[in-house]
Structures are given as C-alpha cells and as structure tokens.
C-alpha angles and dihedrals in degrees: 000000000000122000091257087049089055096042091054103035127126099182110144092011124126122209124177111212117197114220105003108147083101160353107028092339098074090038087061088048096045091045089054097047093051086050089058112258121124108239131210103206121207124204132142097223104086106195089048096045084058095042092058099043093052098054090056093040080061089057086056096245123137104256125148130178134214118171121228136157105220095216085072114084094194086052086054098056089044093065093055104040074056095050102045088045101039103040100017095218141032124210104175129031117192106197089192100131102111128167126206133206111173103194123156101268096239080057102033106138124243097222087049093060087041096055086044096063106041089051104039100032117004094052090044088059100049104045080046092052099047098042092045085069087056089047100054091051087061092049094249160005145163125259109202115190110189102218125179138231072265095076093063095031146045126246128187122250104017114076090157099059097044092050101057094045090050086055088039083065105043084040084056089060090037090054082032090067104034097052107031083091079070095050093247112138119206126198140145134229116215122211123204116193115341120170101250143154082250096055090039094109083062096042100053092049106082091208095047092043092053093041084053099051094046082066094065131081089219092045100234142090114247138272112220093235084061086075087045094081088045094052095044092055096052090052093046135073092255088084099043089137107037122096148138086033138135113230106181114196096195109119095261087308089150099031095055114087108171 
C-alpha cells in the first residue's frame, strides 16, 4: 500500500450513513465503501435499503442495511443498540438524511417545521450524541454533518430547512469542542446544488436550472459522486488535525459576487 492508499484508507473501519438509499447519500456510502470501510446504510424505505445493499454485497463490498425513520426516537436507539452489538465499534458517522417541505412562509405548516426538525437537526444530535460514547471508548472517531449553502444564506419558502441547517452548523463547533478531548473530530461538508431527487423541482424547470448554474465558478450543478472525496477525506486520517470546520462542495456557489 503506498503511502497515499494508507493515508486515505478506510479498511476495518465502520461508518453509519443516514439516508443512503439515494442522492448524496449513497454516493457517501458508496465512497466509503470503495475506500474500504465497511458501512452500515440507513434508510426508511426498506425494499430500496436491500436493494441497494445487495447490489454492492454483489460487488463484494461490506454494506449492511437497517431500516429507521429518524423522526422515531425509539428507531434511533435501535440503530444504535444494532450497530454497538453487531459491529462492536463505529469510526465514522455521516448525519446526511434531510427532509424538505417548501411552503409560503404566512402558510408554512406546523408539522412541516416539526418534521424538519426531528429529521435535519434533532436525529443528527442524538446519534451524535450516543455513538460519541462508543467513540470515545475506542479512543476516536469522525463525526461528519452534511450542511447546505442554506446554512450561510437565505432562501425563499422554506424557513424550516434553512433553519435547521443553520443550527446543524453551529451544533457541528458546539460537538467540535466538547469531543475533540476524546479525539473525535467534527466537521460538516456543505453541498451547493447536486442533481438530486431533492433539487428536481429546480432542475426540471429550464429558467431555475440556468439561473443555478450561473451561480456557480465551474459553471455546473453537481453529481453526487462529486461529495463522495470530501467526505472521504474528513473520515479518513488525512484529516487527523481538522475539526470543528465548514468544507462546502458547491462549485464556488459562496465564493462568486458578480
């Protein structure tokens, strides 16, 4: 193994991503997996979730499934009661599962806001929060929160979203401090536009997809393998002193003024 392939590597590692049957999510799985960990994806629909880890079983790569909806505490502690006694450690935890309700803000729906939260922000700090304890028995681990441009700007109709992201960021520095001790580094990775089921509304509409990809330096929305390197890098030891840092995959999106 050269000295690139160690530093990288992610062999006899295990990593838990949330809500990888799809979009960046499965990238990230997928990413890890190449890279050598074995990955426990999470996902809430349960003939997707096995579909997908079948197809990468047959590749001969170490996926496993459990189904959990994030908004279920009890789910939650499920996965982790699975996790500590089927695999006995965790290394890397990707909090990437997000839900997304755009509603007019004088109409915006309580329940959307509530779901919001439970999903994007509540689930993220609790998994955090329980594997942390396991992490800190090894001696260490990486937490990786997957963010937005949402969490630095504002976007119309969809208070909600924004907000948790905004509080997924701050929530990244807060666990940053109190666990590096532990040697657990936190960080989040940021997308900016990614052609995913979740932008498709954007992307189907010609005026909203040009005036997207105008926002970007490269001058084109994102592919979900393109998360997968950052992502990579935070897990791995490539990244043994970074934490408590924002790492935004979105083409220059933030960067580019007129």
């Amino acid at each position: 193994m050269t000295y690139l392939d160690q530093l990288f590597s992610l062999t006899d590692r295990v990593a838990v991503v949330t809500g990888a049957t799809r979009g960046l999510g499965l990238a990230i799985a997928e990413g890890l997996l190449r890279a050598g960990a074995t990955v426990i994806l999470v996902g809430s629909n349960e003939q997707r979730l096995d579909e997908t880890v079948r197809a990468f079983k047959d590749e001969g790569l170490s996926a496993f499934p459990f189904r959990c909806d994030l908004a279920e505490p009890q789910q939650i502690e499920g996965l982790v009661e699975y996790v500590a006694e089927q695999h006995r450690r965790i290394d890397v935890l990707v909090n990437n599962a997000g839900v997304t309700f755009p509603a007019d803000i004088l109409d915006y729906p309580d329940e959307a806001w509530r779901k919001t939260m439970q999903v994007n922000l509540d689930a993220p700090f609790q998994l955090s929060k329980r594997f942390a304890a396991m992490m800190k028995d090894q001696g260490g681990g990486s937490i990786i929160n997957i963010t937005s441009l949402a969490s630095e700007l504002g976007f119309p109709g969809n208070p909600a979203y924004i907000a948790a992201k905004g509080a997924l960021k701050q929530l990244t520095k807060s666990l940053a401090v109190d666990l590096g001790p532990f040697g657990i580094r936190v960080n989040n990775v940021g997308p900016g536009y990614f052609r995913t089921d979740m932008n498709s509304a954007s992307w189907n509409d010609p005026q909203r997809r040009e005036d997207r990809t105008r926002r970007s330096l490269l001058g084109r929305w994102g592919k979900p393998e393109d998360i997968a390197g950052a992502v990579i890098l935070l897990a791995s030891d490539a990244s043994g002193y970074i934490t408590g840092q924002d790492l935004y995959v979105d083409g220059g999106w933030l960067t580019k003024g007129l």
